[in-house]
N, C-alpha and C positions, 0 to 999 in steps of 0.2 A: 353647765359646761364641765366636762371632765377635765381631770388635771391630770399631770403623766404624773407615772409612779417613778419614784425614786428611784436611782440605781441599787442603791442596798435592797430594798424590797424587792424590786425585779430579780435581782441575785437569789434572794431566799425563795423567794413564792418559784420559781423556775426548778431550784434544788430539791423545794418540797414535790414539786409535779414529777420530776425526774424519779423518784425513790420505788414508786408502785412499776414503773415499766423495766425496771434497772433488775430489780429483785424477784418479778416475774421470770424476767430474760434468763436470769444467773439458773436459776431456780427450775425451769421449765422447757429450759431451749431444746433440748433432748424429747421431751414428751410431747409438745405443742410446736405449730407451726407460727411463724411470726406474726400473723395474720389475727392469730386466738388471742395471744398475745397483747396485740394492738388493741384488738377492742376488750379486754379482761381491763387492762391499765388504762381507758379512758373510761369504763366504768366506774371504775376506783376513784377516778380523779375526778368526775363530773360534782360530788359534792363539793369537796375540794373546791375547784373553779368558780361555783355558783355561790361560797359563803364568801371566797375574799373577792368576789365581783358585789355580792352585796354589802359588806365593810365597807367598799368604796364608795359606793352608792350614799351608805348612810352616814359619810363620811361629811360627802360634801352636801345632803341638803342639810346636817343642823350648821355647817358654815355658814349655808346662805340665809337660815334664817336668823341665824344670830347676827345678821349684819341689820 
């Protein structure tokens, strides 16, 4: 069973995911359409997402086996 994430981590892990479409935007809004944009920054962010969804993962099976 998953557990919710903490507020402080959901504050950070959101901040981090925030940075790549932020600094695209600042960066590009002139050359690119918002569209490019979207998908350049979930590019970016798909490893991102996929190591702190498995941190979590691996979080909680050595809890349940150390129970």
């Amino acid at each position: 069973m998953r557990t919710k994430m903490s507020p402080r981590r959901a504050l950070i892990t959101s901040a981090i995911l925030a940075i790549a479409p932020t600094l695209l935007f600042l960066t590009y809004s002139e050359k690119l359409s918002a569209f490019v944009i979207l998908i350049a920054s979930t590019i970016i962010n798909w490893p991102v997402i996929r190591w702190l969804d498995d941190r979590q993962w691996y979080r909680e099976w050595i809890r349940e086996e150390s129970k």
